[in-house]
C-alpha angles and dihedrals in degrees: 000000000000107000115251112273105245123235102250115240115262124198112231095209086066137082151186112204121204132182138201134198126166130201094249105033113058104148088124111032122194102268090051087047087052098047093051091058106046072055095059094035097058081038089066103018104247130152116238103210091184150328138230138198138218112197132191082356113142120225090252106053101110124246097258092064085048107106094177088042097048092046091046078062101046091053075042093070101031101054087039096234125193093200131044089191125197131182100249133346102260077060096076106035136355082191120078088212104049086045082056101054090044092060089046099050082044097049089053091075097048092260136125120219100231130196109224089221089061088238108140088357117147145055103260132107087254100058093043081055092053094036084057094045092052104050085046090056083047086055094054097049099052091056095054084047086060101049102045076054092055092042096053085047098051088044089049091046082046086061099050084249115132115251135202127017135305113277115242109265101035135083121207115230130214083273096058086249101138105218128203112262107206104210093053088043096062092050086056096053090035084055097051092042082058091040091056091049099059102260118148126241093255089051101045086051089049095049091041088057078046090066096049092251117158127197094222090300100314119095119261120260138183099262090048091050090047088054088053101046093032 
């Protein structure tokens, strides 16, 4: 029988810090994320070795297609942290599940996720009840989220009034008429050719910012690149 894998040790003076932000929930933005936990951080007297974003990136993308959140993890393990700490729960996950796989990676490395506002924090049974409470309530909440969204659009469309935003690939004139942009529209064709060809999310983006293709001035991530090859 192989003998058990042992937990590495963590140091508890040391962190890892990771935002979130998505593009329809901006009530803490990054700079206010980041803020709340030096906070935490010179409250406790913790050393924050580095910090990584994830931007435009929904509460339920999974970890994997998280390029902040699998980096946090990789400073995790080489500076051997004992915290990966957010600002508040709902930024790291809005899915239960996905809340669930990102404490265990983290675990793994001998390391807690913590809230900087102390809210769910701990190890206890307690805390994992609270936590799962929490992300429940998140949950909730995203799905209302959702279907007031739907509503408004359906009561827009209703109106004759255009809903939702512009595709990818297309610009709307005075008229309302949306028109091809070319340049848009060859990133489009270029991601599902690599799409087709097996390549993942993270690679097509960051052939995509190879190229020289913009999305409209912003950089290229995962869940951008999903919309476009779905």
């Amino acid at each position: 029988m192989a003998p058990r894998k042992r937990t590495p040790q963590a140091d508890p003076k040391v962190a890892v810090a990771y935002l979130r932000v998505s593009t329809d929930d901006q009530h803490l933005g990054p700079e206010a994320q980041e803020a709340a936990i030096r906070r935490w951080a010179d409250q406790h007297q913790v050393q924050l070795v580095s910090i990584h974003l994830d931007k435009g990136v929904s509460g339920a993308t999974p970890v994997d297609q998280r390029p902040g959140f699998m980096a946090a993890l990789a400073d995790l393990e080489q500076h051997r942290a004992g915290h990966l700490v957010i600002a508040k729960l709902d930024r790291l996950a809005r899915d239960l599940f996905v809340s669930a796989v990102a404490e265990r990676l983290v675990q793994r490395l001998g390391a807690t996720i913590t809230p900087a506002d102390g809210v769910g924090a701990g190890d206890g049974p307690e805390a994992a009840l609270l936590r799962g409470i929490l992300q429940l309530l998140a949950g909730y909440e995203r799905a209302l989220i959702r279907a007031r969204t739907s509503a408004a659009l359906k009561a827009k469309r209703a109106r004759g009034e255009r809903a939702g935003e512009i595709p990818m690939g297309y610009q709307a004139e005075a008229d309302g008429k949306l028109v091809p942009v070319p340049a848009e529209q060859e990133a489009i064709l270029l991601a599902r050719q690599l799409h087709r060809e097996g390549q993942t999310l993270r690679g097509i983006a960051g052939a995509l910012e190879t190229k020289g293709y913009t999305p409209r001035g912003r950089t290229w991530h995962p869940e951008t690149v999903r919309r476009m090859v779905g």
